[in-house]
C-alpha positions in Angstrom: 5.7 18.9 -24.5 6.0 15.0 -24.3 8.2 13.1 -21.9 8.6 10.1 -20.1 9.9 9.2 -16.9 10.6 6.0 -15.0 12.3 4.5 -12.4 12.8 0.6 -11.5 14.3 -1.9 -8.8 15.0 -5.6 -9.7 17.6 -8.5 -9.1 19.6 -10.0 -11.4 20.2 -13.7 -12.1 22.6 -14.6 -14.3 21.6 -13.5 -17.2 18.3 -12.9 -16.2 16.5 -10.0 -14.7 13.7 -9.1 -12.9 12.3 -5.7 -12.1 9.3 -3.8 -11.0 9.0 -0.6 -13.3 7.1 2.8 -12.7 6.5 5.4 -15.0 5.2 8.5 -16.0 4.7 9.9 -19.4 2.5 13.3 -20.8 2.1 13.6 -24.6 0.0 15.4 -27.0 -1.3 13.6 -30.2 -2.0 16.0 -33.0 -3.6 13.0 -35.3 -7.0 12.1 -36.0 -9.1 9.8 -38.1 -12.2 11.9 -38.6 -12.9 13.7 -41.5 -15.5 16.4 -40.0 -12.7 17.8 -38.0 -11.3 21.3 -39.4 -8.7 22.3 -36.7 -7.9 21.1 -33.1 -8.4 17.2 -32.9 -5.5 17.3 -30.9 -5.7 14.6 -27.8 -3.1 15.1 -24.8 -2.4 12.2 -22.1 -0.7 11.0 -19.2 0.0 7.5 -18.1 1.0 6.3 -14.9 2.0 2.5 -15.0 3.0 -0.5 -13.0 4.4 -2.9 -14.7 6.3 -6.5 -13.7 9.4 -7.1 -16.2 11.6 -9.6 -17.6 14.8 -9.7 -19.5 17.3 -11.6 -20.7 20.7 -10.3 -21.9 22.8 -11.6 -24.3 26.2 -12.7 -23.6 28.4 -11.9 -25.9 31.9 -11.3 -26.6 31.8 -7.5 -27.8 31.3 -3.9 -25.8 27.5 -3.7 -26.2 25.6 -6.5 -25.0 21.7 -6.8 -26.2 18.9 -7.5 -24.2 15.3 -8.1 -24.8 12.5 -8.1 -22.4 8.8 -8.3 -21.9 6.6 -6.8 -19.3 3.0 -7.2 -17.6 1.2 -4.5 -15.4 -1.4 -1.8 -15.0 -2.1 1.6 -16.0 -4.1 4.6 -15.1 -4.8 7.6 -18.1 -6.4 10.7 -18.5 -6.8 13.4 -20.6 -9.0 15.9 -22.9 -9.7 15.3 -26.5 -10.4 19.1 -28.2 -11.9 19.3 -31.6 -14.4 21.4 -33.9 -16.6 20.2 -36.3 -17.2 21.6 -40.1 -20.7 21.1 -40.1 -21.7 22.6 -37.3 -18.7 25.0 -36.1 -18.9 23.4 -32.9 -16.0 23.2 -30.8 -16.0 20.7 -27.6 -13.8 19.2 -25.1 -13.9 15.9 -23.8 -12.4 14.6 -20.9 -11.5 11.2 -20.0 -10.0 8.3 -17.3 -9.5 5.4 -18.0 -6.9 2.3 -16.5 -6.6 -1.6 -17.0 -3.6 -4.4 -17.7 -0.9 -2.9 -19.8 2.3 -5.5 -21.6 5.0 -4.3 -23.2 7.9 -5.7 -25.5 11.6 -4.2 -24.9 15.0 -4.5 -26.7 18.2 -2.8 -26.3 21.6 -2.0 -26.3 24.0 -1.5 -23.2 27.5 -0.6 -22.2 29.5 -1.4 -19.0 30.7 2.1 -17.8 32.5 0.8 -14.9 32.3 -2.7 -12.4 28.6 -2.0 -11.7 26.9 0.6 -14.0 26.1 0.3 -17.2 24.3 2.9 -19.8 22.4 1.5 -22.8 19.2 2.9 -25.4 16.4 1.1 -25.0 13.0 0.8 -27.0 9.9 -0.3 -25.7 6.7 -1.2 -27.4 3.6 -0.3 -25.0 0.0 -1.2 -25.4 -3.1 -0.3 -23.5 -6.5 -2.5 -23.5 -8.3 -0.2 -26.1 -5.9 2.2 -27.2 -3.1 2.4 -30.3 0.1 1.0 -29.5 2.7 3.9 -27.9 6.6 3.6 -28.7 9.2 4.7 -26.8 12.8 5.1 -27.2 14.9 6.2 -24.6 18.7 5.9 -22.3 18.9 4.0 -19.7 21.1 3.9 -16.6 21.7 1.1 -14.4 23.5 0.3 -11.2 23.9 -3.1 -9.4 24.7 -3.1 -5.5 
């Protein structure tokens, strides 16, 4: 099962924001690049991140108003690799843990529901030092006070 999970708290200035954002997220990748692998070679992970971000909405004169965004922080992973090998029909798993700086690139789409909250679809491009780029799409709900 995959899912993600985050929560943030920022300020907004003009049409500029700032917020811290943490988040959780467990997945399962079922692709792999070796060619001795018969079945398995499935790799599952969670990430716990930190991450500093900034946006900047769009005004303009229409119901959904754009934003985009850009983020810097840290992560923490881990997880097991499982796999078997043709040659040998050895099977293995591998644990790992691993964190370092994280960024991330954001754009999306929001709607005012009411004087102060606002829902909106967001995607966000995520990469790790070492590791494949992760994508995310995903609603958001926000509330100024």
């Amino acid at each position: 099962m995959e899912y993600y999970v985050g929560a943030a708290i920022g300020y907004k200035l003009s049409d500029f924001r700032f917020e811290l954002d943490s988040s959780f997220q467990s997945f399962l990748e079922k692709k792999t690049n070796h060619t001795y692998v018969v079945r398995g070679g499935k790799r599952f992970k969670e990430i716990i991140s930190l991450i500093t971000n900034v946006y900047y909405d769009f005004d303009v004169d229409f119901p959904l108003k754009p934003y985009i965004g850009r983020g810097l922080g840290y992560y923490q992973s881990r997880g097991h690799t499982q796999w078997q090998r043709l040659d040998m029909f050895l099977s293995s798993r591998l644990r790992f843990k691993n964190k370092g700086l994280v960024w991330q690139a954001i754009a999306g789409l929001k709607y005012s529901l009411c004087r102060n909250t606002e829902l909106g679809i967001e995607y966000r491009l995520l990469q790790q030092e070492r590791y494949p780029v992760l994508q995310r799409i995903g609603l958001t709900l926000t509330r100024y006070f």
